[in-house]
N, C-alpha and C positions, 0 to 999 in steps of 0.2 A: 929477448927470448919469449915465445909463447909462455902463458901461462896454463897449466892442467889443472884439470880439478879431477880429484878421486874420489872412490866413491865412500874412502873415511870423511873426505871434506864434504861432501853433501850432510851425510849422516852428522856430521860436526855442527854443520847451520842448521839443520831443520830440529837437532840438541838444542842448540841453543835458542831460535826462534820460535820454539813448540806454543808459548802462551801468546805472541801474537797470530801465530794460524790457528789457533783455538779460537783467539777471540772476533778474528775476523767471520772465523767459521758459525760461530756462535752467535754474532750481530745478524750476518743475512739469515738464517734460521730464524730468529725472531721476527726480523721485519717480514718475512715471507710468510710464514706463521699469523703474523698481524694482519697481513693486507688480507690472507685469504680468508679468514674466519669473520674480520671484524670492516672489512673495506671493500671487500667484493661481496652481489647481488648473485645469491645464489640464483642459478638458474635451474629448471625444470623438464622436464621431455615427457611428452605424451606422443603416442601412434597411433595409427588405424593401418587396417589393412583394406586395400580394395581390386576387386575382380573385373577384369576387362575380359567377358565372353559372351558372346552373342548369346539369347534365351533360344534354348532347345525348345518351340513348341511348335516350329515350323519342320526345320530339315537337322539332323544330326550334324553336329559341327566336322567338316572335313580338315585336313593338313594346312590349305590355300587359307582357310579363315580365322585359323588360330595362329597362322604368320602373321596376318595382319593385323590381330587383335593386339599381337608384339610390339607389331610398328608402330600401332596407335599410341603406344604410354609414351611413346614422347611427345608428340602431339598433345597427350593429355594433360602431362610435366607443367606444358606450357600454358595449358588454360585454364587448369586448378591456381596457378598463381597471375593471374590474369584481373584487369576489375571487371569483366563480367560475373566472375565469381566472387572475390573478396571484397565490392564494394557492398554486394548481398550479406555479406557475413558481418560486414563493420556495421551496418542498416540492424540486423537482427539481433546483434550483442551488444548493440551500443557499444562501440570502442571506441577510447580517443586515438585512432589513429588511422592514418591513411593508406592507402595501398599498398606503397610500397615499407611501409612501417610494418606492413603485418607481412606481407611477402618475406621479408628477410628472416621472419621467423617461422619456418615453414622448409622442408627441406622435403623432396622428393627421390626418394629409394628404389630400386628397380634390378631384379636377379634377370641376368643374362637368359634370354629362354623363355620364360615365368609371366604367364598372365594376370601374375601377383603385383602388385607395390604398394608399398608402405609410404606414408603422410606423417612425417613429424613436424611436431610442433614443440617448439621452448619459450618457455613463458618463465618470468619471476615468479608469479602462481600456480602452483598446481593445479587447481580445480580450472583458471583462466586455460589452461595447455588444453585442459580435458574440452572442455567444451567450444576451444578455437580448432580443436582437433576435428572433434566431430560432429560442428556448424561446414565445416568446409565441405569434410567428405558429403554428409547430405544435402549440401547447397548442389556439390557438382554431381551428384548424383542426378539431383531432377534438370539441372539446366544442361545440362549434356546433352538432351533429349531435343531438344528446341536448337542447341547453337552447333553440333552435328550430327541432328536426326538421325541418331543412332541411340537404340535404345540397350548397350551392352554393358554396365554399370552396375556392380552389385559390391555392397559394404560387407567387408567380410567378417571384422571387427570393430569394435568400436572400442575407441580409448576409455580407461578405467582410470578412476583418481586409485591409486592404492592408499593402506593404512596409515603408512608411514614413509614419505619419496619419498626419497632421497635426491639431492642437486644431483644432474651430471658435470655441473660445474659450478666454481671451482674443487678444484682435488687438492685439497689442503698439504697430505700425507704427499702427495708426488711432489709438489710444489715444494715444499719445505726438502725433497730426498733430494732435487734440482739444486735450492740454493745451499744448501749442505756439500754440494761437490763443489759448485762455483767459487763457496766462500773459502775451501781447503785449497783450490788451486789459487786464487787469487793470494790468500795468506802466504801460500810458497814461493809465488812468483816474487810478493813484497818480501821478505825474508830474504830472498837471493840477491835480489837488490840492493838492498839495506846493507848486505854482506860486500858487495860489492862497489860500494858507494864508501863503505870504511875504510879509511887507509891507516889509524892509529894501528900503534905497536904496541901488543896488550903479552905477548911470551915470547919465549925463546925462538920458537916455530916462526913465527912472525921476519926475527931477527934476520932468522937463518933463510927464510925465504926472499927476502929482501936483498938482502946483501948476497946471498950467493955463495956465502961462506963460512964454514963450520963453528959451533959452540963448542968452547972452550972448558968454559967453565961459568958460574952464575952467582951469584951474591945474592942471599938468600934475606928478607927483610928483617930487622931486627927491631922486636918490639922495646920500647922504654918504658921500666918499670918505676915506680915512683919509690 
């Protein structure tokens, strides 16, 4: 015969297994806790914002050229992280690193529409973000001019160290909310397990499940007094 399980017997195991899902729970919480605070390299983010439109001192910007000013940021996407630009930037700040070492840290942003996009950079250092941020933007500012004689490049902001970053990464608080679930469901799964791996006959339930056949009566232990 199949066996059922009800939902007194869940509530029965997860009674009885409560201090190993705790502790399970309570292990990955720590080590999660640990890596993110004391083993992960907080990391940093700095932006700039920058404007692709042609200088009004010729003709009024029409419909036709502020489409193309659009189509141009991806074109731009691609030569902002380029070494015509970033091997300028590693030249100018002395970095130990190469092109594509600083490319990976650099992410290009771009609103549907919008003459705008944003330049982030994450760095270990803040002040490094700040100033890889906005070595880049005015590198491509001026060689824009030269490698597609087009003079439509303007910084609209410029990255700021604030008082006091803060990482965007690691998120200790999420990290630890993450393995607080993982460790509660791991803890149950093992509990069910464990449950289900036992075959000892510990009560009468047990008896009566096994065999299939009614209690009687029970013999109740008697202690020896001296």
């Amino acid at each position: 015969m199949e066996e059922t399980i009800s939902i007194k017997d869940i509530f029965k195991t997860l009674k009885k297994r409560w201090k190993l899902i705790f502790l399970l729970t309570l292990i990955a919480a720590l080590i999660s806790g640990t890596i993110s605070y004391f083993l992960l390299t907080p990391v940093y983010e700095s932006s700039t914002q920058i404007l692709v439109n042609q200088k009004q001192s010729e003709n009024q910007l029409d419909s036709t050229q502020i489409r193309s000013n659009i189509d141009m940021i991806n074109t731009y996407s691609v030569i902002i992280k380029s070494p015509a630009i970033l091997d300028k930037v590693i030249e100018e700040l002395e970095l130990d690193k190469n092109v594509d070492q600083l490319s990976q840290k650099i992410t290009i942003n771009s609103q549907e529409n919008s003459q705008v996009f944003s330049l982030t950079v994450q760095d270990s250092n803040p002040t490094k973000a700040v100033e890889i941020a906005n070595t880049v933007s005015e590198t491509f500012q001026k060689e824009i001019k030269n490698i597609m004689n087009v003079d439509n490049v303007t910084v609209l902001a410029k990255a700021e160290i604030k008082e006091n970053p803060t990482p965007v990464k690691p998120n200790p608080l999420l990290n630890i909310a993450i393995a607080i679930v993982v460790g509660v469901m791991a803890g149950i799964g093992l509990a069910f397990l464990l449950e289900y791996m036992d075959n000892t006959v510990k009560d009468e339930d047990d008896i009566e499940r096994l065999l299939e056949l009614p209690i009687l009566g029970s013999i109740q232990k008697i202690s020896q007094h001296k």
